[in-house]
N, C-alpha and C positions, 0 to 999 in steps of 0.2 A: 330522646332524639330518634328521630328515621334515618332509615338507610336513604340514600340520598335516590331518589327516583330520575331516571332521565328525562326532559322534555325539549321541544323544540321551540324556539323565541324568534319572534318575528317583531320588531320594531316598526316596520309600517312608516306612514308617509305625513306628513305634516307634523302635528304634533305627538302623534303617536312615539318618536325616541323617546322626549321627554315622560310622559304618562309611563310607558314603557320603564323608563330607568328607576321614578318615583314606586312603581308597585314593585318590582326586582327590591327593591330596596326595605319594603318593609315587610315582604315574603321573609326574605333573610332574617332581618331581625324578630321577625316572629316564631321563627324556629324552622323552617319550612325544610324539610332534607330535597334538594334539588339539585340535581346535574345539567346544566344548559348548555343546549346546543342552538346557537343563534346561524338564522339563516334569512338571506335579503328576497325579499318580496315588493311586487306592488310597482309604484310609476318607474324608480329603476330599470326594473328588470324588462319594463312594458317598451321605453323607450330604447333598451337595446334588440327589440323586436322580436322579441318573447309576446303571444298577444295571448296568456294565460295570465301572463305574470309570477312566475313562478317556474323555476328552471327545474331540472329533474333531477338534476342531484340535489337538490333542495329539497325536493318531495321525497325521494328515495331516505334522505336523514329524516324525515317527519314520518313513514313508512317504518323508520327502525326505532323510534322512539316513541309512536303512537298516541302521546300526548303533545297540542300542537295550544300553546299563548301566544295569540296574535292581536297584535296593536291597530286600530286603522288604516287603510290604505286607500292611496286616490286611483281612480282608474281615469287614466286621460280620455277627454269628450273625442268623437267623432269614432267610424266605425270601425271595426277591427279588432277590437279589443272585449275580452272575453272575460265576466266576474271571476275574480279570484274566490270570492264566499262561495257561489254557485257552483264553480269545476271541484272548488274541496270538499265540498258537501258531498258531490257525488261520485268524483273519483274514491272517497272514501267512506262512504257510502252509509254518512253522517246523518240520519232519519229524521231525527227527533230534533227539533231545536227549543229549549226551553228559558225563557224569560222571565224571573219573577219581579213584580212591581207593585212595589212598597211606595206608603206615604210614611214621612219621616217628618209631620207634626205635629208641634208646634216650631219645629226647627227650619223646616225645608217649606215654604210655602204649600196647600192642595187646599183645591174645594172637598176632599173626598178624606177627613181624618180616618184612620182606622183601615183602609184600604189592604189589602195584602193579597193580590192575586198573582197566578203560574199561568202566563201561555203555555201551552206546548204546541207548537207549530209544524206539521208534517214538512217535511223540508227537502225530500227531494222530487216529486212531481206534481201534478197541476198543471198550469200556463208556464210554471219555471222549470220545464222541461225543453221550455226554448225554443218548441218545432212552429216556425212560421212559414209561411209562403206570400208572396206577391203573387196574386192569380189573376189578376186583370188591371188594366190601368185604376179603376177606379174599387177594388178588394183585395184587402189586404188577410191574411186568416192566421191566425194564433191556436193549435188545439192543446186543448184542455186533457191532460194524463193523467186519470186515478184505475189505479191497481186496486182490487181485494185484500193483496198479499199487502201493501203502503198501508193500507186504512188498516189493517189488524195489527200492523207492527204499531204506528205512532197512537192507534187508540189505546191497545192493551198497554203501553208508556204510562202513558194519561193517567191510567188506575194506577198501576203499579205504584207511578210517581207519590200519584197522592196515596196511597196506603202506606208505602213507605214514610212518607214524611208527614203521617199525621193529620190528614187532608179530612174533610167530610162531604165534599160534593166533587162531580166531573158531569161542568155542563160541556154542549157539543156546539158548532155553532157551523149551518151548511146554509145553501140555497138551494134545499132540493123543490122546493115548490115551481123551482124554473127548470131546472136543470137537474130533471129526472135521472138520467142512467149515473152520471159520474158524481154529484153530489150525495144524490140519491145512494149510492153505493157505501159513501161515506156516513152516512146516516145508517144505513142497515147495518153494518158490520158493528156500531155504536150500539144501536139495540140489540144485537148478537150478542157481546162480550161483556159487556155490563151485567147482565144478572150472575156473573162471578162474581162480583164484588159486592155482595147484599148492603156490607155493612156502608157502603158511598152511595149517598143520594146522587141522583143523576137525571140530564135535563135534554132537553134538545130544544135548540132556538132557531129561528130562521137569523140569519146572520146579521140582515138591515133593523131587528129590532130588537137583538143583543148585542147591537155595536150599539146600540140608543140605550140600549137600560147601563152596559158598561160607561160608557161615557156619564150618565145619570146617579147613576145606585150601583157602584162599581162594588159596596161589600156583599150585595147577593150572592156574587160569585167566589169561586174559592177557583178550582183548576177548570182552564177551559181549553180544549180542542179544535182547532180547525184544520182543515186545511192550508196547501201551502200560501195561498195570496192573501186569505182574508188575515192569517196569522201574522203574516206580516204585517201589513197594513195596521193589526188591531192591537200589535204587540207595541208597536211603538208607541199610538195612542194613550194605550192602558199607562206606559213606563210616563210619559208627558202630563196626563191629567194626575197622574200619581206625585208629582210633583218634579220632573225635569228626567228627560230623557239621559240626560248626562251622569246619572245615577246608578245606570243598568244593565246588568252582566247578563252573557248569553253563554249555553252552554250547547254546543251542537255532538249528541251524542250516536255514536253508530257499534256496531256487534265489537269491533276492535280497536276502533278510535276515537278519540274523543278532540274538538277545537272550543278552544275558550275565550273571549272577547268580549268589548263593551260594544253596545249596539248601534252608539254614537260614529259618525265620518272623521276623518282626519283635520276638519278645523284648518286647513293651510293657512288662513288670514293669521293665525295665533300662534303658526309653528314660531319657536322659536327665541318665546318672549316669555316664560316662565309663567303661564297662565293654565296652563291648559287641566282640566280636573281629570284627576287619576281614579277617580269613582269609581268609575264602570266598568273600569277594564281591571280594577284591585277586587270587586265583588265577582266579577266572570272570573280571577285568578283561585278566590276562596273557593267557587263549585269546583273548581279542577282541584284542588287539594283536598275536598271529599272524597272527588274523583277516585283518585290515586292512592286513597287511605291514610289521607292526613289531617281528621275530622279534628283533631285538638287544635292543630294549629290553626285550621279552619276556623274557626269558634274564638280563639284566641285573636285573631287579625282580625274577625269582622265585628266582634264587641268593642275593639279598641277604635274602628272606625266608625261605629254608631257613639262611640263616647265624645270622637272627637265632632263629629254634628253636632250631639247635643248640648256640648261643651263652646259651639257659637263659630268655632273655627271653620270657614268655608269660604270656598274659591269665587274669583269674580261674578263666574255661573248662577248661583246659587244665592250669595249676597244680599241682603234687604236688609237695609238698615232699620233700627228694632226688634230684631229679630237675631242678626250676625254679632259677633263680637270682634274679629277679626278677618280683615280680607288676607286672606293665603294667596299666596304662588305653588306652582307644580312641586316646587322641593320642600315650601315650610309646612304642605299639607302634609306632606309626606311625614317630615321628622314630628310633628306634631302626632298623625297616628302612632307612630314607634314609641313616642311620650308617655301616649297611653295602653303601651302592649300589657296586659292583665288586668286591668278597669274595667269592668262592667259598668253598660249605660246605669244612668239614675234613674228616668223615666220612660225613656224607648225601651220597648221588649228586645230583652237579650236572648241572643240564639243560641241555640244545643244541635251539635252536629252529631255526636257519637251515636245520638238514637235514630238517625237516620241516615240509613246506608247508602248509597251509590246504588243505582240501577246499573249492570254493566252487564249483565247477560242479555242474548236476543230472545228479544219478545216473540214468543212461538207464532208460525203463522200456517195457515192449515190451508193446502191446495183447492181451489174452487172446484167443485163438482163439475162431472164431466159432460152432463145435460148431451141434451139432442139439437144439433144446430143444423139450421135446415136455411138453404138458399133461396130467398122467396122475390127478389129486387133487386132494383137496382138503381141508383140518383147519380145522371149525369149532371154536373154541372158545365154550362154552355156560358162561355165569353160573345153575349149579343147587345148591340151598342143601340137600335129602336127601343124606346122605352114601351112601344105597345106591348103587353103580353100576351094579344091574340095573337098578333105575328109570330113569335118563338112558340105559340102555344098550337096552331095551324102547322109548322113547320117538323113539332117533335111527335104531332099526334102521327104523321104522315109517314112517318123511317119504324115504328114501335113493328115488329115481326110478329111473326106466330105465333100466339102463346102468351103474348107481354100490350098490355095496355097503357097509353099516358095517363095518369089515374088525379096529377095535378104539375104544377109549377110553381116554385114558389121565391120568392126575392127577399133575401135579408132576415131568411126566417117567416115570413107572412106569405100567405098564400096569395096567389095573384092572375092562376086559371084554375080553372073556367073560371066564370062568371064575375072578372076584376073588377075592381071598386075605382074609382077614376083616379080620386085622388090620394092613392097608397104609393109613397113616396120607393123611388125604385135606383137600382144600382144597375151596372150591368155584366151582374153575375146570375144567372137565371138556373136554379134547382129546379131538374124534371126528371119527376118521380115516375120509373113502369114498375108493373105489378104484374101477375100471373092475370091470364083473362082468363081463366078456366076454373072450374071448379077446386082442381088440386093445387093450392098456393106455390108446392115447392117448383123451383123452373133451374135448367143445367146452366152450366155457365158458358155454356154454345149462346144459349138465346140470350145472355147478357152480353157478350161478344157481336152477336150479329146487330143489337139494338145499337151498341157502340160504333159499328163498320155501316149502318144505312145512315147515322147522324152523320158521320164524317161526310159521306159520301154527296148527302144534301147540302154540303158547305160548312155545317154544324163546325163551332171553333169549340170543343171540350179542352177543358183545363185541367178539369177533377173527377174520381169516381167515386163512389162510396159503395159496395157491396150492402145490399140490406138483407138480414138473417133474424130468424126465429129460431127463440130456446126456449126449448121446453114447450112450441107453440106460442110462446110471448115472445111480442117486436122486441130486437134489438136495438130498434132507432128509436128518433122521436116521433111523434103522434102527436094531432091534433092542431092547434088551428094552423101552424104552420107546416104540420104533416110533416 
């Protein structure tokens, strides 16, 4: 027996009690030493105008307990309301999100027998860093956050994970072929830290045609990496072709916290009615009792619920007649797993937890070099409703000062002065780019300031700036056709 570890239980919203009370239920009886501290989350707390969802003496108990089971939750539609996943991800400052997605055929339907892949998903910046603006009637702008220090923590995971647990590859999966500096970033630091790891083969994909081969020839891969959006997106995917999203636990790990969950929503159509599969959220319960150094009992609960798959017993979800033997409810799956606490499957691969330990230290992350950063530009972007781009383009060549030249224009990313194309379809948000005129690139930020104060001054409607800067001599922006 274990000394009983603390954690904190969130029930969650629709069918989440139910799934919630069925996995509590056969944690217990599989031996599990736990102390619970249950705390309300989710439309609840949203509806008494909480717009986190999550009150703070709530989080302060998930703060003093550091292990957080949490069940589905619904976030009410319209705006104001703020993910619960997303603020606990980085209020605690939860990194790594890791999803493993298994085929469990000939029991659980797949096109894909044999399957057994790990997302690991960087999980707190990207596009879900959430920074938007409305910048003109007609642009709307989302940016995109990748850190050096982000990409060393969740890639050097990535191996760790897979050394740990037996792994032989760590493919990557970016879009740096578009999206030079921030993907790009995520790619280098991939070929950085990989050659520690001689003994794991390793890959790097462009993301649009290793979502195509996962979808296709999903056993090429063993663990893969992305970023935070495409991991999302590819993680539910991978869990679906794998044979039913409803199958598949999530483990959001950070330096001192750890949150555990099925990947699956709260199902509200279903709260209520004894249906709901306690799968996902029972296999996300298992990684936390690795977690927390409870690998037998671990081992023990999840052979007893691969026995009970293979054994025919399966919920509405999952069900194909031919195939099932028994349609279960949320409580008979449950007692049915406890049926089989110490039965190893007969023909699914049974799993061994003791020889693979819990990743729980921080993944070292080494300060970026301090380079030579030098001010060479500047990109105002101008709110101009004429869709001509000589007119904005006549207008910004005319305010550029001493020092600083209109060097181009560009709409939507595509260049569009000089020399516009007629029919390059256009917004009216207009990027104008100045540049040093002078032989010496670097220029002060008086002559970015003054380029700013003649644009106003000609009516110019600026919205946004972007400082442009050379490291090391290399642009810090982007380049090329759309400058």
């Amino acid at each position: 027996m274990f000394a009983n570890t603390p954690i904190t239980v969130a029930k969650g919203d629709g069918i989440g009690p139910e799934i919630m009370e069925a996995t509590l239920h056969i944690l217990k009886e599989g031996g599990a030493g736990l102390e619970i501290e249950e705390i309300e989350i989710g439309e609840k707390v949203y509806r008494r105008g909480n717009s986190a969802g999550i009150e703070q003496s709530s989080l302060d108990r998930l703060m003093r307990t550091k292990v957080f089971l949490k069940a589905p939750i619904n976030t009410p539609q319209g705006g104001g309301f703020k993910s619960l996943n997303v603020t606990t991800r980085k209020l605690l400052g939860l990194y790594a999100n890791v999803r493993p997605c298994v085929a469990y055929d000939p029991y659980v339907r797949t096109k894909h027998p044999g399957m057994d892949v790990v997302i690991v998903r960087e999980n707190e910046e990207d596009l879900y860093a959430g920074i938007e603006y409305q910048h003109t009637p007609d642009q709307a702008q989302c940016l995109k956050i990748i850190t050096r220090s982000g990409c060393q923590r969740i890639v050097r995971y990535a191996f760790e994970y897979a050394r740990r647990n037996g792994r032989k590859k760590v493919s990557c999966f970016t879009k740096d072929n578009i999206m030079r500096l921030t993907d790009g970033l995520f790619h280098r630091v991939f070929d950085e830290i990989g050659p520690e790891y001689p003994e794991l083969e390793r890959e790097h994909l462009i993301v649009d045609i290793g979502a195509a081969k996962l979808a296709d020839t999903p056993e090429v891969f063993d663990v893969i990496v992305m970023p935070n959006l495409y991991g999302d997106i590819l993680s539910d995917v991978a869990a679906q072709i794998a044979g039913s999203a409803g199958l598949a636990g999530s483990a959001n790990i950070g330096a001192k916290y750890a949150m555990f969950e099925a990947i699956h929503g709260p199902a509200p159509r279903r709260a209520g009615q004894n249906l709901g599969n306690p799968s996902g959220l029972l296999l996300g319960s298992v990684m936390m009792l690795v977690h927390i150094g409870q690998a037998d009992v671990a081992e023990r609960v999840h052979n007893a619920w691969l026995r009970t798959i293979e054994d025919g017993i399966h919920t509405y979800d999952i069900f194909k007649d031919g195939i099932s033997q028994e349609k279960a409810g949320t409580q008979e799956f449950a007692h049915a797993v406890t049926a089989r606490l110490g039965l190893p499957p007969q023909r699914l691969k049974p799993v061994h937890y003791n020889t693979a330990p819990s990743l729980t230290e921080q993944p070292r992350t080494e300060a970026a070099p301090p380079g030579r950063r030098e001010l060479v530009g500047v990109d105002l972007f101008v709110h101009h409703v004429p869709a001509d781009p000589n007119i904005i383009g006549k207008l910004m060549e005319a305010v550029a000062p001493d020092g600083l030249k209109l060097v181009m224009i560009s709409n939507r990313g595509m260049k569009v002065y000089p020399d516009p194309l007629p029919h390059t379809i256009v917004c009216d948000s207009w990027r104008c780019r100045f540049l040093s005129s002078t032989d010496n690139p670097v220029i002060t930020l008086k002559q970015v300031m003054d380029a700013m104060g003649r644009a106003v001054d000609a009516g110019a409607d600026i919205h946004k700036t972007e400082f442009l800067y050379n490291y090391e001599g290399k642009a810090g922006y982007s380049v090329g056709q759309g400058q």
